[in-house]
N, C-alpha and C positions, 0 to 999 in steps of 0.2 A: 473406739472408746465408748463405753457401756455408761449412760447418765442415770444415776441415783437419785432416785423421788430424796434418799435421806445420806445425812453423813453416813460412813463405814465405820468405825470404830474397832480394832483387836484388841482382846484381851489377852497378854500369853502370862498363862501360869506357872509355875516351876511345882508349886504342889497338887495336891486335889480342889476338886470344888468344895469339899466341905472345910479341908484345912484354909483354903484362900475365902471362905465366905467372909472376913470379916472385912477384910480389904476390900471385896468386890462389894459387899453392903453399903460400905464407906462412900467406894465411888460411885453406887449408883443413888444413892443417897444425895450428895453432892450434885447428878446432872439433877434429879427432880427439885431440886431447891434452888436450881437452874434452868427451869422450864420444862426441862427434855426428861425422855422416857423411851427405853428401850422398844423398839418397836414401830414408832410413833412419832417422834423427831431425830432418832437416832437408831442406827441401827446396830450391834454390836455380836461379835463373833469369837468366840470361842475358842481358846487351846490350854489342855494341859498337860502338862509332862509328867503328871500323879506323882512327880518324888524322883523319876530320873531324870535327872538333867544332861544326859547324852542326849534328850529327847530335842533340848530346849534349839536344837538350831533348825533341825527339819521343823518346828511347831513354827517358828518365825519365817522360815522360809514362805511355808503356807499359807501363812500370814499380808504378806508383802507380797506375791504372789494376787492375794486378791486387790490390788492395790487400794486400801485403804485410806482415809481420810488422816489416822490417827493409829499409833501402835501404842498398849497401854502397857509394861508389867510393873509389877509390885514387888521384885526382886533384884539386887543386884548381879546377879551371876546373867537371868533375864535381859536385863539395860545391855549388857555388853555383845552378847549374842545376839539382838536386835542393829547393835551397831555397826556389827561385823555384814548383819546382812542386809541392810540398806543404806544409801546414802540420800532417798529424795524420800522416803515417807517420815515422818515428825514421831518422835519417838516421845513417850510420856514418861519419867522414869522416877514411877512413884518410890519413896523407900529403897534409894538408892546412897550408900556410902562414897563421900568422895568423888561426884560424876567427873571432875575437870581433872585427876588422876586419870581416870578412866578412860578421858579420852574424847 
């Protein structure tokens, strides 16, 4: 098992980086008003599915795969395909409708 100087942090998208910028603004906004900063006390990783969402389970897979600290999306369709692919990494499920329907 591979020790990280910093937490891992995933980000999985459903859309693009410009259409998800405002959400990802939000939360990085959010760590720095919480000390942390990409890079630096956090370290955070990348997936989008640019708009297909057939994308969204291989992007999670990859995701969990690096085992992370923390899995983030800002989508409901996201949250559920995260859920289906892990059971021990802490999923964050921003902007999600109804998560205890969900499961």
């Amino acid at each position: 098992q591979q020790v990280r100087p910093r937490p891992l942090v995933g980000w999985l998208g459903a859309a693009t980086p410009k259409l998800g910028a405002r959400n990802l603004d939000a939360f990085l906004q959010g760590l720095r008003e919480h000390g942390h900063e990409d890079g630096k006390t956090v370290d955070i990783v990348y997936r989008w599915a640019e708009g297909d969402l057939s994308r969204l389970s291989t992007l999670a897979n990859e995701l969990v795969a690096l085992n992370p600290t923390a899995i983030l999306s800002a989508a409901t369709y996201g949250n559920v395909v995260l859920m289906q692919s892990t059971a021990t990494v802490p999923i964050i499920g921003a902007l999600t409708v109804d998560p205890l329907k969900l499961g």
